[in-house]
C-alpha positions as CSV (number, residue, x, y, z in Angstrom):
1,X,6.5,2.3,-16.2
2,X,2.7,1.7,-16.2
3,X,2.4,2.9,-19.8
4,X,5.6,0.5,-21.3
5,X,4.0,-2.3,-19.5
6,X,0.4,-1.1,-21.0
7,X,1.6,-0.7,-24.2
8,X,3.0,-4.8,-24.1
9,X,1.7,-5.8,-20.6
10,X,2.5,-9.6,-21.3
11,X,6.5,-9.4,-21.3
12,X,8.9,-9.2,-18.1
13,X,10.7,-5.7,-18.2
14,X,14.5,-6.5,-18.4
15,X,15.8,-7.8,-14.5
16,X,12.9,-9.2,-14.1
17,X,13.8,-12.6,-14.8
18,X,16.7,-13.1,-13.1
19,X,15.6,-11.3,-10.0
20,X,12.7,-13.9,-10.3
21,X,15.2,-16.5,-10.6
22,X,17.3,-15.7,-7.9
23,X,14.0,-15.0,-5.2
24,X,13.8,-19.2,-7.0
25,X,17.2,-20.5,-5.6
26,X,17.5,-18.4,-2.7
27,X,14.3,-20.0,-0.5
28,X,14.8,-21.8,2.2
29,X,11.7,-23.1,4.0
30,X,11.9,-21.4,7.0
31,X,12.7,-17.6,5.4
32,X,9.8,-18.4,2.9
33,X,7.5,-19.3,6.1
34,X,8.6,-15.9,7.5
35,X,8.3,-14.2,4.1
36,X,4.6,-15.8,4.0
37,X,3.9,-14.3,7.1
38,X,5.0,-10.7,6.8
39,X,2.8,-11.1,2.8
40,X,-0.1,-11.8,4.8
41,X,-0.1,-8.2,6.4
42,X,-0.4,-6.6,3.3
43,X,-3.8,-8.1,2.7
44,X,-7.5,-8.9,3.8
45,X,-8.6,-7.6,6.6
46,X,-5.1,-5.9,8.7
47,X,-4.5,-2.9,6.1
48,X,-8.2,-1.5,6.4
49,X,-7.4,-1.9,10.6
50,X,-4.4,0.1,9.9
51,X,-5.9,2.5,7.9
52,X,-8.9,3.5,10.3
53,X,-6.2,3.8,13.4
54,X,-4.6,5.8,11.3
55,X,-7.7,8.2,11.0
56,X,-8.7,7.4,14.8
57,X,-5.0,8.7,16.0
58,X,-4.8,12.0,14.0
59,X,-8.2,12.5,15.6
60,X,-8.5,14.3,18.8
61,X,-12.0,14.3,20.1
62,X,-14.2,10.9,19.7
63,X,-15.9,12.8,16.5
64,X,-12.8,14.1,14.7
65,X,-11.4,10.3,15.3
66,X,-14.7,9.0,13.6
67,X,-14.5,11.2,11.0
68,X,-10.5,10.4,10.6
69,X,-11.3,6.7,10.6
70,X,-13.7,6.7,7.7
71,X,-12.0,9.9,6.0
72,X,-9.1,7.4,6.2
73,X,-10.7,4.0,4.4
74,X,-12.3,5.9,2.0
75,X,-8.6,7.3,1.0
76,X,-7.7,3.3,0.5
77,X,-10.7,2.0,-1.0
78,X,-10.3,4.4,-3.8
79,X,-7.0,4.0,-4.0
80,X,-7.9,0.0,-4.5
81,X,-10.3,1.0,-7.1
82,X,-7.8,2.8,-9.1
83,X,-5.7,-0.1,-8.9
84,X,-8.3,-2.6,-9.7
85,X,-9.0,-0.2,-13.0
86,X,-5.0,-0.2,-13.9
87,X,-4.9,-3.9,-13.3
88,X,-8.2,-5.1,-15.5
89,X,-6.7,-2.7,-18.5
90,X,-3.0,-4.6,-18.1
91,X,-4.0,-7.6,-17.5
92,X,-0.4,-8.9,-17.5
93,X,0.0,-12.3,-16.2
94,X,1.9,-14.0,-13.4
95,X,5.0,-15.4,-13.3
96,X,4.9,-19.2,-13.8
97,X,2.6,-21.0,-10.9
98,X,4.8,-23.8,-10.3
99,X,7.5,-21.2,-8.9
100,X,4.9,-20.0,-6.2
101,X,5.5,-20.2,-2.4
102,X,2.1,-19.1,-1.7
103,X,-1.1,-18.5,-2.8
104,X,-2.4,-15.5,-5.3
105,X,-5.1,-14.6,-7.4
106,X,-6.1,-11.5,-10.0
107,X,-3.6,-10.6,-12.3
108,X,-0.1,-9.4,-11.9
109,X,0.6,-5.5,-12.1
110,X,0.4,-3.5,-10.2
111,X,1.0,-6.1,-7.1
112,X,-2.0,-5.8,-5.1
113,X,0.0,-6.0,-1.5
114,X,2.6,-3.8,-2.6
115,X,0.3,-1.0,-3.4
116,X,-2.2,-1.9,-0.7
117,X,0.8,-1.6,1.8
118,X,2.4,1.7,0.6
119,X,-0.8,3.4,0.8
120,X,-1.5,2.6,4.1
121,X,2.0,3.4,5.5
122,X,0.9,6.8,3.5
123,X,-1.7,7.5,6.1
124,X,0.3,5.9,9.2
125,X,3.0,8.7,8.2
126,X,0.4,11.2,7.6
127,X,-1.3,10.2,11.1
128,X,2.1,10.6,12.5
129,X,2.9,13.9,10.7
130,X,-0.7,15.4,12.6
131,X,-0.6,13.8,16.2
132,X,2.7,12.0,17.0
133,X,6.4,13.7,18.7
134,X,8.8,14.7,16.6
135,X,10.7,11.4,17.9
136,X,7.9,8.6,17.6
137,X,6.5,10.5,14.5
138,X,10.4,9.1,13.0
139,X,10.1,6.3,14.3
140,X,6.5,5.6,13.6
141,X,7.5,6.7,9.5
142,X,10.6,4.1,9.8
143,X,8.4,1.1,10.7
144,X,5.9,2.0,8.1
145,X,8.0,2.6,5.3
146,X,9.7,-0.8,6.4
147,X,6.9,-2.9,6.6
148,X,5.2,-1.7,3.2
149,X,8.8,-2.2,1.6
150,X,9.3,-5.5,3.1
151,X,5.1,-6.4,2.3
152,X,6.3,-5.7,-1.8
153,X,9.6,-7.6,-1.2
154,X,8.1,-10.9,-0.1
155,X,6.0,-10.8,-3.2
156,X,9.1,-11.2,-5.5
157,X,10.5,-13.8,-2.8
158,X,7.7,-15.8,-2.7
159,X,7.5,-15.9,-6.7
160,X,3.6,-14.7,-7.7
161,X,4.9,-11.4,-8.9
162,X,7.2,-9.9,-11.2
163,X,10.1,-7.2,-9.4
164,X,8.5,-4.7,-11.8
165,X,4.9,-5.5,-10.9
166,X,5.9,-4.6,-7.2
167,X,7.8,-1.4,-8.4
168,X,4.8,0.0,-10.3
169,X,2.4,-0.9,-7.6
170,X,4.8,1.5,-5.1
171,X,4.9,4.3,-8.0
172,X,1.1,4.0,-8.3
173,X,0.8,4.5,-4.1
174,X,3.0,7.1,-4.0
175,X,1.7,9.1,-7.1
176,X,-2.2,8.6,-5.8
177,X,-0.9,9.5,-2.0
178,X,0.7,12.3,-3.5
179,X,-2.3,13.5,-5.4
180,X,-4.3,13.2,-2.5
181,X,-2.2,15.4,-0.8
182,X,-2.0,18.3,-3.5
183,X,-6.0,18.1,-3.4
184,X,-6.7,18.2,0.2
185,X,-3.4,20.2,1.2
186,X,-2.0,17.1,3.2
187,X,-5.5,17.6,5.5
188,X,-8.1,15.2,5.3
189,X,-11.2,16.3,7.0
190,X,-10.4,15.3,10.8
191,X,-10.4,18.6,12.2
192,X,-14.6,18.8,12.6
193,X,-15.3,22.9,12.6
194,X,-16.5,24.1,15.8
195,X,-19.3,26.4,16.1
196,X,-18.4,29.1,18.4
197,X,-20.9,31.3,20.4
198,X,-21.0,34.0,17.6
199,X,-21.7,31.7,15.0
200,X,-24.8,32.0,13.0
201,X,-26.9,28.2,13.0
């Protein structure tokens, strides 16, 4: 999708109009106030927070939760870069700003929040995966998932981004999250070795 839209980055893929246009006559004020509330989330400074509990809670002594904390927003921040990098090459624009609900900034794809939201329910569910029960680690993936989903979702609603704009920012997430894990074997560097007795300094 990122390499259509690169190759004519100024033209809505086909839907994405009249998804646009339905988010337009669908919006009452107080779903919009909610929608601009759950948007919000998926920006400043709440998904770094989430991101370095994330890394804190697959920890287990105070230095392996350090370690998992910036281990953690390092995996974000260059996740953002590579955004950043897709979105200066596209440079596709926004929908029209008279049909905004709230405000935005930047360029259009791939949506900031929606890819800044799936890649930190990426480490929340990898957290989980490494330190949670088999029964809050479900739970703890459902609420993530959700909450990135509904993050992308209020950016159509709310009018500042296209429906494929929020699609290629989750495709991006999950292609980076999934790269990550093929490099580091689904183990970022938490677990801080231990020198034993028999180890030589």
């Amino acid at each position: 999708m990122i390499t259509v839209i690169a190759a004519d980055g100024k033209t809505p893929l086909p839907g994405d109009r009249a998804l646009h246009g339905w988010a337009l006559a669908h919006r009452p004020d107080a779903v919009a106030a909610a929608a601009r509330a759950l948007t919000d989330s998926g920006t400043g400074v709440w998904p770094y927070l989430l991101a370095a509990l994330a890394g804190i809670l697959a920890g287990r002594s105070t230095r392996e939760r350090m370690v998992g904390a910036v281990a953690a927003l390092a995996a974000l921040l260059l996740g953002q870069g590579l955004r950043q990098a897709l979105m200066l090459a596209i440079t596709r624009p926004r929908p029209p700003h008279a049909d905004w609900a709230t405000h935005a900034s930047g360029f259009s794809m791939p949506s900031g929040h929606s890819t800044t939201s799936a890649l930190v329910a990426g480490l929340v569910c990898w957290a989980a995966a490494h330190s949670a029960r088999r029964a809050l680690r479900w739970c703890v993936w459902g609420l993530a998932v959700m909450w990135a989903a509904g993050v992308g979702l209020t950016r159509i609603y709310l009018g500042v981004h296209w429906p494929s704009d929020v699609i290629a920012g989750w495709l991006l997430a999950a292609a980076y999250l999934a790269a990550l894990v093929a490099v580091t074997g689904g183990r970022l560097p938490v677990r801080v070795a231990r020198r034993t007795r028999g180890d030589v300094p």
